[in-house]
PDB file of N, CA, C and O in Angstrom:
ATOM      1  N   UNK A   1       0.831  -1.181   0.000  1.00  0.00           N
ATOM      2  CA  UNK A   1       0.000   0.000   0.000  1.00  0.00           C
ATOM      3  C   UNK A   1       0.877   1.246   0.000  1.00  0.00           C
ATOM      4  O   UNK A   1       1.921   1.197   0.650  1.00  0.00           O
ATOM      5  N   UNK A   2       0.592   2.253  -0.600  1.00  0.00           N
ATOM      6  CA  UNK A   2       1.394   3.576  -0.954  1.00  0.00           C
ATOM      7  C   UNK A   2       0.539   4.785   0.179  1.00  0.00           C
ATOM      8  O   UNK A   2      -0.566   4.726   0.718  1.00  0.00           O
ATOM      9  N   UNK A   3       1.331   5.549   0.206  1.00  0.00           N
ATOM     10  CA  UNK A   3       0.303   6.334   0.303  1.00  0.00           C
ATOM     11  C   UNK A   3       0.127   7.603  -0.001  1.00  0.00           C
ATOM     12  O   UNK A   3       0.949   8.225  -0.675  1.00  0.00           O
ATOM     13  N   UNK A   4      -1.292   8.275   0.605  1.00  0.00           N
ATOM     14  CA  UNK A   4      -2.198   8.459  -0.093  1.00  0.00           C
ATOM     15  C   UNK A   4      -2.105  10.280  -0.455  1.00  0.00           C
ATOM     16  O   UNK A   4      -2.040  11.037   0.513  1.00  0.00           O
ATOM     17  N   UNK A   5      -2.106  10.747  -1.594  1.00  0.00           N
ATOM     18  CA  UNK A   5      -1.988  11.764  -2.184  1.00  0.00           C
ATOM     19  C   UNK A   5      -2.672  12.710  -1.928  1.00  0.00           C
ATOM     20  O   UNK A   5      -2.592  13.853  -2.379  1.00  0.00           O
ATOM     21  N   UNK A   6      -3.459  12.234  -1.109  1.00  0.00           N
ATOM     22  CA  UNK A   6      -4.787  13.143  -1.031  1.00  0.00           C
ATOM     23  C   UNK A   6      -4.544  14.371   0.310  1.00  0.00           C
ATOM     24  O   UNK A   6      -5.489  15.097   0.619  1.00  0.00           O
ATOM     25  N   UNK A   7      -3.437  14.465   0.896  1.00  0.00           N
ATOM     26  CA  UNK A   7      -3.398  15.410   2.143  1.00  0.00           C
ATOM     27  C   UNK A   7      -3.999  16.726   2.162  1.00  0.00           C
ATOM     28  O   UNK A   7      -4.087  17.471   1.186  1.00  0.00           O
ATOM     29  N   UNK A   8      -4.384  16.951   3.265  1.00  0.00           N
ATOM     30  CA  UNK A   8      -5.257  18.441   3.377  1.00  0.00           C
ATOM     31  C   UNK A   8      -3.610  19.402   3.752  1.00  0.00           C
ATOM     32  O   UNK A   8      -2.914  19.084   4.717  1.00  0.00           O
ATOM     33  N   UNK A   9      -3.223  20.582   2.778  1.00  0.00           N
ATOM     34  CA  UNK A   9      -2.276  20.634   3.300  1.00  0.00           C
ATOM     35  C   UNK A   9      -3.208  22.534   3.784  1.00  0.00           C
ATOM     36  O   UNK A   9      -2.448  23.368   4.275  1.00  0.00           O
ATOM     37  N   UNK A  10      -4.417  22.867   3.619  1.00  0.00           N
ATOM     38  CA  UNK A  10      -4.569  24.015   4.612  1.00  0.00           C
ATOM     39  C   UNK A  10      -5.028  25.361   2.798  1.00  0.00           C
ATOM     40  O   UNK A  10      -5.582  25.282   1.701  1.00  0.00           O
ATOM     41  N   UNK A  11      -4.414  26.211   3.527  1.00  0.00           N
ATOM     42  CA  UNK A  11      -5.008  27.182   1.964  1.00  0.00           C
ATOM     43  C   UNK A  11      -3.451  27.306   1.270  1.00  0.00           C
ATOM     44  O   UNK A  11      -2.624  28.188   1.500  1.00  0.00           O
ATOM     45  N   UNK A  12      -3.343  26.368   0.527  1.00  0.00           N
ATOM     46  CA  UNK A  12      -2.416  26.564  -0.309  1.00  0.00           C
ATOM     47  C   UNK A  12      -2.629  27.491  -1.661  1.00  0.00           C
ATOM     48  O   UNK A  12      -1.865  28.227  -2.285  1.00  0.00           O
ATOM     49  N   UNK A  13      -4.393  27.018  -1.873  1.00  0.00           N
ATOM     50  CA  UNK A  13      -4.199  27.688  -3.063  1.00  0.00           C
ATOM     51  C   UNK A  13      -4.292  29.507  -3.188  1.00  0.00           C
ATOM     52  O   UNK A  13      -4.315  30.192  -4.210  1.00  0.00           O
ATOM     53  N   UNK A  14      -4.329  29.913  -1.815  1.00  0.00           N
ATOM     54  CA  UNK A  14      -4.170  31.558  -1.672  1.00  0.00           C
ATOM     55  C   UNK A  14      -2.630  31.624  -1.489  1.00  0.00           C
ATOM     56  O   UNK A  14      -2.271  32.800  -1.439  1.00  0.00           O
ATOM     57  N   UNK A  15      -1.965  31.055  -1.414  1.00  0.00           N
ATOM     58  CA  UNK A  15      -0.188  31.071  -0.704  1.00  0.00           C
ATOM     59  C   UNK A  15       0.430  30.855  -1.929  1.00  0.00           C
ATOM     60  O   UNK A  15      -0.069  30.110  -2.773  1.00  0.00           O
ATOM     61  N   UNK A  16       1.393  31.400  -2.081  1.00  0.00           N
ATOM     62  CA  UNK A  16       2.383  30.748  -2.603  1.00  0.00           C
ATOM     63  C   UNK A  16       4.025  30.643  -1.418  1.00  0.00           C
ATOM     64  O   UNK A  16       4.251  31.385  -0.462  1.00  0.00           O
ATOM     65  N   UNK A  17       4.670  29.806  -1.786  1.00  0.00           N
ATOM     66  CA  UNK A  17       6.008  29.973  -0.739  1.00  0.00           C
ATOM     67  C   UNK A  17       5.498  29.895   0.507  1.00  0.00           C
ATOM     68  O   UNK A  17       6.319  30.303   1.328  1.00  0.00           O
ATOM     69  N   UNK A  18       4.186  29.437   1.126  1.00  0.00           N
ATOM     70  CA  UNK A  18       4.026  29.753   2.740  1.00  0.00           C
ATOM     71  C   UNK A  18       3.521  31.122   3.034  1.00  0.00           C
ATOM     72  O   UNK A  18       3.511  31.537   4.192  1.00  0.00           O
ATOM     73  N   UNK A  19       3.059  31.912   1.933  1.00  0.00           N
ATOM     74  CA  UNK A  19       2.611  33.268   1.989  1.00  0.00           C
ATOM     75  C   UNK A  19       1.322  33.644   1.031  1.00  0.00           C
ATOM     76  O   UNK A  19       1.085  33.308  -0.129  1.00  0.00           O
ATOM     77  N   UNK A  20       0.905  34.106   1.548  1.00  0.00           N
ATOM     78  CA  UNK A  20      -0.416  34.688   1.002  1.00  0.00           C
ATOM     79  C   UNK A  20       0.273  35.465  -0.125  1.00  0.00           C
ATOM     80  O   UNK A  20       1.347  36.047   0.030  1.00  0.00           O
ATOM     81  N   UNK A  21      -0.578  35.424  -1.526  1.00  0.00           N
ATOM     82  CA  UNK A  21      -0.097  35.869  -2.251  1.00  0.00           C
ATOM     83  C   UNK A  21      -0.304  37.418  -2.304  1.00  0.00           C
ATOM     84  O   UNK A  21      -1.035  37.795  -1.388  1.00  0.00           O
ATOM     85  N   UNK A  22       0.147  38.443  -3.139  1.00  0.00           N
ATOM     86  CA  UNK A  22      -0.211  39.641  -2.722  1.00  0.00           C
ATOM     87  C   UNK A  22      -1.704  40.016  -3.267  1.00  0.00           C
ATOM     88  O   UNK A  22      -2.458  40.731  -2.607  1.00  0.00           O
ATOM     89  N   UNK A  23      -2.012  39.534  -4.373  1.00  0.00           N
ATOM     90  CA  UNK A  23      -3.532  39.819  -5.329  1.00  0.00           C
ATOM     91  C   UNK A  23      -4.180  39.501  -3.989  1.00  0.00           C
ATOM     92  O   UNK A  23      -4.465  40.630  -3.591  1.00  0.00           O
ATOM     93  N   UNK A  24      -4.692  38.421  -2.805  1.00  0.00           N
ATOM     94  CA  UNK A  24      -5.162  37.703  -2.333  1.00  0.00           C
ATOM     95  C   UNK A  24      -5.014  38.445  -1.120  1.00  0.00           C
ATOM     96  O   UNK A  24      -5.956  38.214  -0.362  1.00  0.00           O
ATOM     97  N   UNK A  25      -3.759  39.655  -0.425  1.00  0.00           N
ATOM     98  CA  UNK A  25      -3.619  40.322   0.527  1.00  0.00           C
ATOM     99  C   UNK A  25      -4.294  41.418   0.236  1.00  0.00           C
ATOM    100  O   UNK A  25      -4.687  42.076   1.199  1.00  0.00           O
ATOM    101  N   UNK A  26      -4.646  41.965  -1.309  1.00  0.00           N
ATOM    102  CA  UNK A  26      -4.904  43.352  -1.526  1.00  0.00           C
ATOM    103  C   UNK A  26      -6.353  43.066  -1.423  1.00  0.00           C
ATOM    104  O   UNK A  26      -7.129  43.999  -1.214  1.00  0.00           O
ATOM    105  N   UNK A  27      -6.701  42.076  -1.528  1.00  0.00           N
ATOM    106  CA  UNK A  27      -8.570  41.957  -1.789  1.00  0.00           C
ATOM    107  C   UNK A  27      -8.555  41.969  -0.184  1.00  0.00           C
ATOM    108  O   UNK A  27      -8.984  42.993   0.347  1.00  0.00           O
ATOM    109  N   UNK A  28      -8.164  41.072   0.523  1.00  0.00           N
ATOM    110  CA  UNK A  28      -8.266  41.229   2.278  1.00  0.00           C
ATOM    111  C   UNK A  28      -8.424  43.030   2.460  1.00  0.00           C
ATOM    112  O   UNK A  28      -9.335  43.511   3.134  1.00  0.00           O
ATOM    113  N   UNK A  29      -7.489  43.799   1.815  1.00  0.00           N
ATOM    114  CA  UNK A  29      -7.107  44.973   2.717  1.00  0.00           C
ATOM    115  C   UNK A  29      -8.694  45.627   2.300  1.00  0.00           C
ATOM    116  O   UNK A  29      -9.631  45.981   3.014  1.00  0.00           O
ATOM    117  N   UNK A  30      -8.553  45.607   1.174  1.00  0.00           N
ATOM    118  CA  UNK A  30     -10.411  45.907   0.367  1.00  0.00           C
ATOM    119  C   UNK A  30     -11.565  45.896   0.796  1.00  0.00           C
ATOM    120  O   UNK A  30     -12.558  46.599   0.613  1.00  0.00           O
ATOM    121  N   UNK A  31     -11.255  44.740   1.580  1.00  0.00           N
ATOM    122  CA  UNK A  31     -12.732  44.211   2.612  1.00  0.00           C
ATOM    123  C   UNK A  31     -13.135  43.216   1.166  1.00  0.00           C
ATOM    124  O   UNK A  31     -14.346  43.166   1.382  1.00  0.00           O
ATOM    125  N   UNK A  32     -13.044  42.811   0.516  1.00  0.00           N
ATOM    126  CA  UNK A  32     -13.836  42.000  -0.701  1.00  0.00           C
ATOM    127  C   UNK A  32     -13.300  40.988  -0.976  1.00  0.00           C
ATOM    128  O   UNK A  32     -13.148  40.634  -2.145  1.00  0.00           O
ATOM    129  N   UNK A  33     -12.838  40.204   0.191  1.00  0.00           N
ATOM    130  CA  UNK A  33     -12.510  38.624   0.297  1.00  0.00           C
ATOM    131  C   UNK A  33     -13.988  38.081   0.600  1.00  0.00           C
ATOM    132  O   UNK A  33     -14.816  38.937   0.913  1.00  0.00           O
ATOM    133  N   UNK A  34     -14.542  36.282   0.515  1.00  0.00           N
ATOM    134  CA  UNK A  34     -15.523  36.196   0.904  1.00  0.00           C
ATOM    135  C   UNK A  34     -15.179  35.016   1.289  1.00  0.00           C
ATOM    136  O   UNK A  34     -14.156  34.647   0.712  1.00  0.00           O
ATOM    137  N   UNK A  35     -15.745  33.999   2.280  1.00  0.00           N
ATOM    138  CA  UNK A  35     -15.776  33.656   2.977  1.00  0.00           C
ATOM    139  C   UNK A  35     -15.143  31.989   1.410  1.00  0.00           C
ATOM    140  O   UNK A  35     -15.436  32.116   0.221  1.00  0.00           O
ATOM    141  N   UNK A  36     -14.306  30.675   1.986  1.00  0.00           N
ATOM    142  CA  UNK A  36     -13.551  30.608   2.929  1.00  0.00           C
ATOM    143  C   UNK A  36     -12.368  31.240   3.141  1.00  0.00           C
ATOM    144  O   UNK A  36     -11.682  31.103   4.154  1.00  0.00           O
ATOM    145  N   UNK A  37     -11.983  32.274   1.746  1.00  0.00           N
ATOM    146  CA  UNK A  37     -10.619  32.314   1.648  1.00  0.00           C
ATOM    147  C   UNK A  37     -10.371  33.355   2.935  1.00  0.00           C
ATOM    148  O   UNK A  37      -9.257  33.490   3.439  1.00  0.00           O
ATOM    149  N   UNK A  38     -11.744  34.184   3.471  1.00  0.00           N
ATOM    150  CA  UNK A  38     -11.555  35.403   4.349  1.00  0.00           C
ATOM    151  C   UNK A  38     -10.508  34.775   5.561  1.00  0.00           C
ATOM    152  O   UNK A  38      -9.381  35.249   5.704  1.00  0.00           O
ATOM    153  N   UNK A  39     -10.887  33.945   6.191  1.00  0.00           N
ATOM    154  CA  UNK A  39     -10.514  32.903   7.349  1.00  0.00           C
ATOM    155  C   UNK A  39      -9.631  32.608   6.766  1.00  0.00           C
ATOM    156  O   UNK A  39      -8.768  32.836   7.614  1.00  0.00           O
ATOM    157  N   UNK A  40      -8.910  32.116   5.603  1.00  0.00           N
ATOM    158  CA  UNK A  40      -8.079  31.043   5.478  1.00  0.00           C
ATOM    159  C   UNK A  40      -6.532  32.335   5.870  1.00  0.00           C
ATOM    160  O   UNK A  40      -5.522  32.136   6.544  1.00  0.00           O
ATOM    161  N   UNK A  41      -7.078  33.857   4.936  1.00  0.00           N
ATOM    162  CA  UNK A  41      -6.166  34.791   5.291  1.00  0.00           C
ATOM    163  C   UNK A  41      -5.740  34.918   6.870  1.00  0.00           C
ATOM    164  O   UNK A  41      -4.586  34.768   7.270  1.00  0.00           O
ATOM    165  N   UNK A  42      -6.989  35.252   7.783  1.00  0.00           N
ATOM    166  CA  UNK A  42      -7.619  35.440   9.024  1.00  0.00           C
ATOM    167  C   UNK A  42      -6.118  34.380   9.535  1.00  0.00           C
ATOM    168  O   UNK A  42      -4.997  34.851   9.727  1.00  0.00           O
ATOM    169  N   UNK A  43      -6.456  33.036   9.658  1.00  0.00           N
ATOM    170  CA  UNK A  43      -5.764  32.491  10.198  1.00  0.00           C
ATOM    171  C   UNK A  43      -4.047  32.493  10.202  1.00  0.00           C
ATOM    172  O   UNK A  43      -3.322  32.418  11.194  1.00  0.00           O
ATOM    173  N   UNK A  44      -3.588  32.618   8.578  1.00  0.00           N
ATOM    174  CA  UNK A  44      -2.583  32.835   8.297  1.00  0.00           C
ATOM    175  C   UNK A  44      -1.759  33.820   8.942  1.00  0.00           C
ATOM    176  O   UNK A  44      -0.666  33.565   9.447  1.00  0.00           O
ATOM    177  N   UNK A  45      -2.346  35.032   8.911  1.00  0.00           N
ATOM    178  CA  UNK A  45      -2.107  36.779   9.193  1.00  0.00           C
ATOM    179  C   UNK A  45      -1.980  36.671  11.264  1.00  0.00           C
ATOM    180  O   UNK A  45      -1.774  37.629  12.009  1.00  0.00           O
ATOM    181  N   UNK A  46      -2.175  35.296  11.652  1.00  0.00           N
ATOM    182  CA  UNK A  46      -1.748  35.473  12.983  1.00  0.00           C
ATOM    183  C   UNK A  46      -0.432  34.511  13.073  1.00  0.00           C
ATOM    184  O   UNK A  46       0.368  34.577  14.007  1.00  0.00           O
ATOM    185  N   UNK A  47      -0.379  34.097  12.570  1.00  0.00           N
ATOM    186  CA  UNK A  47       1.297  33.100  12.357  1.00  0.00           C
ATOM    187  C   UNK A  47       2.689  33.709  11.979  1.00  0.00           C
ATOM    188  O   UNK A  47       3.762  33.650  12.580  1.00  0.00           O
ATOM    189  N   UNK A  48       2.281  34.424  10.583  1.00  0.00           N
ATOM    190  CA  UNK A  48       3.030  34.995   9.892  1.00  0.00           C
ATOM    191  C   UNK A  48       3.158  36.870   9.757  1.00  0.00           C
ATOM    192  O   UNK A  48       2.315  37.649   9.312  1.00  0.00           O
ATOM    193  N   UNK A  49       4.595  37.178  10.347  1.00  0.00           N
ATOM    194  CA  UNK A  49       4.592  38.409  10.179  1.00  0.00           C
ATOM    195  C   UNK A  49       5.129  39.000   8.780  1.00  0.00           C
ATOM    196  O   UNK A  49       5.107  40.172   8.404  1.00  0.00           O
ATOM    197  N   UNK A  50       5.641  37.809   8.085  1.00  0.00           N
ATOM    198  CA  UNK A  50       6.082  39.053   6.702  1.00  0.00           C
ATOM    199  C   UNK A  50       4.652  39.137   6.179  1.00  0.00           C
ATOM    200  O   UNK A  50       4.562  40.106   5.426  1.00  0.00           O
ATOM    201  N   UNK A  51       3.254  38.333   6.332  1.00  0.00           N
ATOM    202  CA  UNK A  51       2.196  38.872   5.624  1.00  0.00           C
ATOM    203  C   UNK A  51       1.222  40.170   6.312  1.00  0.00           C
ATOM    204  O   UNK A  51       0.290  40.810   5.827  1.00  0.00           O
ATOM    205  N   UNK A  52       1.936  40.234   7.745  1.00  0.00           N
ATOM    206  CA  UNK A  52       1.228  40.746   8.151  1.00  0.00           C
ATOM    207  C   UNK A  52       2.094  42.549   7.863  1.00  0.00           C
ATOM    208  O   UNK A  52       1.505  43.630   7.838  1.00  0.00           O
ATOM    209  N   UNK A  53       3.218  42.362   7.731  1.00  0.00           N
ATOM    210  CA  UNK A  53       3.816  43.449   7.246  1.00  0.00           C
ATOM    211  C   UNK A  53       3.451  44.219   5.833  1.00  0.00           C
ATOM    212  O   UNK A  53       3.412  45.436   5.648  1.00  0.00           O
ATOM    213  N   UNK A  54       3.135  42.900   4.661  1.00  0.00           N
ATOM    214  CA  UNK A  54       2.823  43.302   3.792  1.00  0.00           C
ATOM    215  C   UNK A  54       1.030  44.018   3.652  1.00  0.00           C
ATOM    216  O   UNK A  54       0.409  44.794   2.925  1.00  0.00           O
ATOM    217  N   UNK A  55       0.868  43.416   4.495  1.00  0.00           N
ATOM    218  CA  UNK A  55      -0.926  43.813   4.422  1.00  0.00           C
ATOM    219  C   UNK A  55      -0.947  45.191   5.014  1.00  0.00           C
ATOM    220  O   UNK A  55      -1.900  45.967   4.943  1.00  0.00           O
ATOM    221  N   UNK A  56       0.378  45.449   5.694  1.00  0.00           N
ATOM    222  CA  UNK A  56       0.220  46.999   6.023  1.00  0.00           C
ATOM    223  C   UNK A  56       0.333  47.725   5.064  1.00  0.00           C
ATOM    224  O   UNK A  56      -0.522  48.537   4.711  1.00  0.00           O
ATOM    225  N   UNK A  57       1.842  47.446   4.295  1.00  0.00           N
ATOM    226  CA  UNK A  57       1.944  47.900   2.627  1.00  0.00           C
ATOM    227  C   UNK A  57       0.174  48.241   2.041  1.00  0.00           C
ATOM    228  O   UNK A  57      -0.197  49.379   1.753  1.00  0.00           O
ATOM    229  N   UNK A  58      -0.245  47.671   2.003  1.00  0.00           N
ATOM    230  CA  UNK A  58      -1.679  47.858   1.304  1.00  0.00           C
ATOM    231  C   UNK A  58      -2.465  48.543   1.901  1.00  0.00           C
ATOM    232  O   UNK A  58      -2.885  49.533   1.302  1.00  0.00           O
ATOM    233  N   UNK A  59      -3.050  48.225   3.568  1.00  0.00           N
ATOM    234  CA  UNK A  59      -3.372  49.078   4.007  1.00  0.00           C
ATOM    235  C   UNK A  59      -3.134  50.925   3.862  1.00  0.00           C
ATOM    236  O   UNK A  59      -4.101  51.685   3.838  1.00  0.00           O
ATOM    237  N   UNK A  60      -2.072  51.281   3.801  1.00  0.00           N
ATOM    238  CA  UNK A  60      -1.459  52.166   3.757  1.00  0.00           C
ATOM    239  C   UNK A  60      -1.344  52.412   2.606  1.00  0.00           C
ATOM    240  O   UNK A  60      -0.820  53.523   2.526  1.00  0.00           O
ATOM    241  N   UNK A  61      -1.559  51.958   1.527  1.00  0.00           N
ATOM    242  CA  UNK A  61      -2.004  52.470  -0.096  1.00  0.00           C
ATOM    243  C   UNK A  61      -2.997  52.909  -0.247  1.00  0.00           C
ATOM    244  O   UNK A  61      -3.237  54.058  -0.617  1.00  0.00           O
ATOM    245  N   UNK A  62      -4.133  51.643   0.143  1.00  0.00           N
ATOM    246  CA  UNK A  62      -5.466  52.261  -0.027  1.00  0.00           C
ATOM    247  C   UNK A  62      -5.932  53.848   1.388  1.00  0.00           C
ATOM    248  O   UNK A  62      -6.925  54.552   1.574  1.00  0.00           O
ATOM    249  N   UNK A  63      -4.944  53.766   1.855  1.00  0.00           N
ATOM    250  CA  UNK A  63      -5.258  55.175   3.100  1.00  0.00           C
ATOM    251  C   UNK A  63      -5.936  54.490   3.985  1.00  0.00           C
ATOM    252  O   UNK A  63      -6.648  55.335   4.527  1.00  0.00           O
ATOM    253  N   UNK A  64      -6.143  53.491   4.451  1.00  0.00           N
ATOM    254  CA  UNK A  64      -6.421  52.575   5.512  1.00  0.00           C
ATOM    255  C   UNK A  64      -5.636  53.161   6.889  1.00  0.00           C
ATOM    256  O   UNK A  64      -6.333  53.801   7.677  1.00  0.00           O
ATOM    257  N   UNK A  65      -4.521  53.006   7.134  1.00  0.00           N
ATOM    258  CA  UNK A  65      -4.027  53.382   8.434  1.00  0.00           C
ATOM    259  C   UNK A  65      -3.839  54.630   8.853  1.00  0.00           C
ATOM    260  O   UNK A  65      -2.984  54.944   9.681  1.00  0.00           O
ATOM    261  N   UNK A  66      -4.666  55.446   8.276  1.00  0.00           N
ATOM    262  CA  UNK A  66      -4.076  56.851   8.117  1.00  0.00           C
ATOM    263  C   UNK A  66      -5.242  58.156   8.425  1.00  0.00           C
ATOM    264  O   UNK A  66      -4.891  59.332   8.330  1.00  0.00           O
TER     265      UNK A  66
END
């Protein structure tokens, strides 16, 4: 028996490298993510600080922090 190919490996398909991609950070900063990918960010964005650095980048484009 081999096994099996099938692993849940989590939101890969918003990540690339272990990171949220940026198209996928800029819709978060937007508010116009929708639900599962909203959470899948949600969860990510407490683990990881280079995404959470970059989501400031955006924030701070769109005049979000300001």
């Amino acid at each position: 028996m081999g096994i099996s190919m099938s692993l849940h490996r989590g939101p890969t398909r918003t990540m690339t490298e272990h990171h949220i991609a940026d198209e996928r950070l800029a819709e978060y900063s937007k508010g116009v993510l929708g639900e599962p990918q909203l959470r899948e960010v949600e969860e990510h964005l407490l683990i990881c600080e280079r995404c959470r650095a970059r989501l400031t980048e955006f924030d701070n484009e769109w005049g979000l922090n300001g």
